[in-house]
C-alpha positions, 0 to 999 in steps of 0.5 A: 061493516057498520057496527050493530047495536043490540037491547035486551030488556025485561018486561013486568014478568022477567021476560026477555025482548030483543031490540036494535039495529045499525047505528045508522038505523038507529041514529037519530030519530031512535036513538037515546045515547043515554039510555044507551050508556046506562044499558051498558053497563047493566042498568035500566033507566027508571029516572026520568032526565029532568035536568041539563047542564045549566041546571046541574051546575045550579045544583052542585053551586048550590050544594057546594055552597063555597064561599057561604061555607067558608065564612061559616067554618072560617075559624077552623083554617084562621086559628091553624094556619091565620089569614096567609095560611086561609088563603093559601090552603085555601088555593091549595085545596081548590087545585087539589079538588079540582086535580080528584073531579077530573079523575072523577069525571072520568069516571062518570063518563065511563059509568054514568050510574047514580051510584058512583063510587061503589060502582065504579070499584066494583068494576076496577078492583081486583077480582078477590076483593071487588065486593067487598070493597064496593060495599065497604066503599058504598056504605062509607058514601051513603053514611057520608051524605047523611052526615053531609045533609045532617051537618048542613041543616044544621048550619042552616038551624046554628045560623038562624040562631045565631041570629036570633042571637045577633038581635036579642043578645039576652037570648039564651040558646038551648042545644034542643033549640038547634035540634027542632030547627033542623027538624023544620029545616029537613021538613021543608027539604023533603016538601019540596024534593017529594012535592016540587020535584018536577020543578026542582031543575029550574030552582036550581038555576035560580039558586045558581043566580041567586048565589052569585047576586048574593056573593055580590051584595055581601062583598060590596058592603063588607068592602066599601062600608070598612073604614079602614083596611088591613094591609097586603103584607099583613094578610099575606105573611101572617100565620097563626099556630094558636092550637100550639103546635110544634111547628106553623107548618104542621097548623098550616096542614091541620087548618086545613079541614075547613077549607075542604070542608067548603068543597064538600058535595061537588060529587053531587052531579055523579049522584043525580046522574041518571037524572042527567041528559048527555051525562057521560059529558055533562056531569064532568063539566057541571063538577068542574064548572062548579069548581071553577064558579065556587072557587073564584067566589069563595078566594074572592069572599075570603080575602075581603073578609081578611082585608076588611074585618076588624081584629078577627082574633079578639072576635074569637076570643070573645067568649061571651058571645053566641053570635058566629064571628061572621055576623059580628064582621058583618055588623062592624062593616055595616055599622049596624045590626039590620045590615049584618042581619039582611047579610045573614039571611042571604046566606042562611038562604043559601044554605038552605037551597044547599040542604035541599040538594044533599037531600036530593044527591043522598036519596039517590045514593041511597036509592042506587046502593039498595038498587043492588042489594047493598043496603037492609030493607033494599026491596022498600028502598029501591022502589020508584014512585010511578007519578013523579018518578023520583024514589021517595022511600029513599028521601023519607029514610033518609030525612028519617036517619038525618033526624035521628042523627040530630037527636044527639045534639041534644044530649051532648054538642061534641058528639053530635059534631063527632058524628057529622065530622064522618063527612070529609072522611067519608067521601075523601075515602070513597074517592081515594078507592075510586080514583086509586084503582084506576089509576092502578088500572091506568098503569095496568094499560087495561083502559088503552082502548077508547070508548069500547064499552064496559062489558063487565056486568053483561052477566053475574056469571061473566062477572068474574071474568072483569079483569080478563077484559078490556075496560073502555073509556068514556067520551069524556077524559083526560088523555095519555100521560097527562090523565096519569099525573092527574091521577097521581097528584088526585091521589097524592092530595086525598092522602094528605087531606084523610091523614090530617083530618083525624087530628085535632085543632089543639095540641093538648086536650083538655076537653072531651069537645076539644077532640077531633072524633073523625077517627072513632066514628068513621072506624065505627061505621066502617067496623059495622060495615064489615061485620054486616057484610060478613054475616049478612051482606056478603050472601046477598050482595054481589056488586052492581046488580044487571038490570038490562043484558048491554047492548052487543 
């Protein structure tokens, strides 16, 4: 018997309508696999899919920013590690990112929601705590990406500065300087994602061209205007352990919070998802193929940068200086200020397309949690403006907390990178939940059957009834023992990168600034969390919300 497909939607007034038929009948002319996928799991499509494969992966290029943002966070890795321990960390987090998205890609082919994380451990956790720890798990994500849109804006505002800098070395930089810069910065985002919304698929196939011509016309200088070269036997044995701990191998792991910072945001696709068409495939292979772009430029841009750059040490020991030590590469290659600036500006460019696409992943994370009640003033939040279909309320919030948030760096620099530094830990530990639960999952054997459909949500009422079910698994996935050895190394690596992304860059503290403030600010907004939840969130929010009864 051919298997029948059967819809119910609501209308305007909370009135149920009954719809299908065989695939047969329904397949192709009146068939929309997506509208499909979401109405599986209890979700009604509201987007409209603006953007494909191509596009996406301009997207999350363009967010991700690689190989931009590891000559901006190069000294992170360089004082803990030196240039062998930049290299080889840096490898090591490239396998280790792409080991978690496709974990993740799993599971945005099973649930193809803008929500992502805090949906997907809904559906996985245990039946005693499933709520809780999606709220815990979506207010960790939405923090995140604020923090992720604040920090990235203002590289974007530190950057131009450090221009400024680099041609008037009499400038003088004031901290509120850096803060009305990444004001200007968040207007124009917010201009573009409200107002060229509908053209935001095609920038970013631009973007995704312009990140790949501009990685080229900064290596080509940067290697052939060198006079002279370091040697591989320097770069490749040389580490450093200038934060003065007691082993290298201990720098080596601490250094590593700059090369993950330069990964940050591949979950973008998950984010925009219900903007995607063929999302139950082509999220996964836009995060990977993003991975696989961003990654080879980024070793690439790095080992030119070591093999090319003068004495990287006395660079940043140079006190003195306001100028980034990249620029001051820059400039030694090209032998004069106009070339380190036309160099600049391409990647201060590039960081911009990169704020404007975490302004658009943020909002719809944003928009997706208040979707379910997971947020205060949810009604406001979860609304759609009708002429472009895009939520606004959600970006005009979101910019509204990005720019508050920016209102510390003008009273203390520290702190305001304390609270920016909830981005690694903020996503690492949404994804380790996810990922963590379906692999307990896995073992369980309560994903063995392929692509039956996820029939958790079809009411609040079964909603208890999860774990009594058999979990279904989307088209797209890794199968059999491989998928669980994935799962374990993706979990192995999440551990290793949280653990060490609380400690310091110096063994002793002299300084409030010389602090790594991770661990205060995400315990903080996990504690308010909780307490939220406990007097409030927990009468109102009950996990993903049924917006549409699943197909039968």
């Amino acid at each position: 018997m051919e298997k029948v497909l059967e819809f119910q939607t609501l209308d305007d007034d909370g009135v149920r309508h009954r719809g299908g038929g065989s695939l047969s009948e329904v397949k192709p002319a009146s068939f929309d696999r997506d509208r499909y996928e979401l109405a599986r799991v209890g979700k009604e499509q509201v987007l409209k899919r603006r953007f494909g494969l191509v596009s996406m992966t301009g997207l999350s290029c363009g967010l991700m920013c690689t190989w931009e943002s590891i000559l901006v966070v190069f000294s992170i890795g360089f004082q803990n590690g030196g240039p062998a321990g930049l290299i080889y960390g840096f490898v090591l987090v490239w396998l280790g990112n792409i080991s978690v998205f496709i974990a993740i890609g799993e599971l945005s082919s099973a649930i193809p929601t803008a929500g992502g994380q805090y949906h997907w451990v809904s559906l996985l956790a245990p039946r005693s705590c499933k709520r809780f720890f999606s709220y815990i798990t979506g207010w960790l994500t939405v923090i995140g990406w604020i923090a992720a849109l604040t920090s990235v804006c203002f590289f974007v505002a530190d950057l131009t500065l450090g221009l400024v800098s680099l041609s008037h070395p009499d400038y003088v930089r004031e901290l509120w300087h850096g803060t009305l810069l990444l004001w200007a910065v968040l207007l124009l985002c917010v201009f573009i994602n409200v107002f060229v919304s509908g053209a935001l698929p095609t920038i970013e196939v631009i973007v995704l061209v312009i990140h790949v011509l501009g990685f080229f016309g900064i290596l080509i200088p940067l290697v052939y205007l060198t006079g002279s070269h370091h040697s591989a036997k320097e770069i490749f044995t040389t580490f450093n352990n200038q934060g003065q701990w007691r082993t290298t191998a201990l720098a080596f792991f601490i250094g590593l919070q700059g090369n993950a910072l330069a990964f940050v945001g591949t979950d973008s696709a998950v984010h925009m998802s219900e903007e995607v068409r063929n999302a139950s495939t082509d999220v996964a292979r836009s995060m990977l193929l993003s991975l696989g772009i961003n990654g080879c430029l980024a070793l690439g841009m790095l080992i030119s940068v070591l093999f090319s750059a003068p004495d990287i040490q006395r660079l940043m020991d140079d006190t003195t200086s306001t100028t980034p030590v990249f620029m001051r590469i820059f400039e030694y290659a090209t032998g004069s200020v106009v070339g380190a600036t036309i160099m600049t500006v391409i990647i201060i460019s590039l960081e911009f397309c990169s704020a404007m696409g975490c302004l658009a992943a943020a909002s719809r994370m944003t928009w997706s949690f208040a979707r379910d009640f997971g947020l205060p003033f949810a009604p406001a939040l979860q609304k759609i403006d009708q002429r472009t279909t895009i939520p606004v309320n959600a970006i005009l919030v979101v910019t509204t907390l990005s720019a508050l948030l920016a209102l510390i760096n003008i009273g203390n620099n520290a702190a305001f990178n304390g609270t920016i530094s909830l981005v690694l830990e903020g996503f690492y530990i949404s994804y380790l939940l996810a990922i963590g639960l379906l692999l307990w999952r896995r073992l369980r054997g309560d994903l063995s059957n392929p692509y039956s459909g996820l029939t958790a949500f079809h009411s609040d009422r079964q909603a208890d009834e999860t774990l009594d079910r058999s979990l279904g698994w989307g088209p797209w996935r890794l199968e059999g023992w491989l998928g669980t050895a994935n799962n374990v190394m993706a979990c192995c690596y999440l551990l290793l990168l949280i653990f060490f992304s609380f400690w310091p860059n110096n063994f002793k503290i002299e300084y409030p600034s010389q602090m790594n403030w991770a661990v205060v600010v995400t315990a903080g907004v996990a504690s308010f969390s909780v307490g939220y939840y406990l007097l409030y969130a927990r009468k109102s929010y009950s996990g993903p919300k049924v917006e549409v009864d699943p197909p039968l």
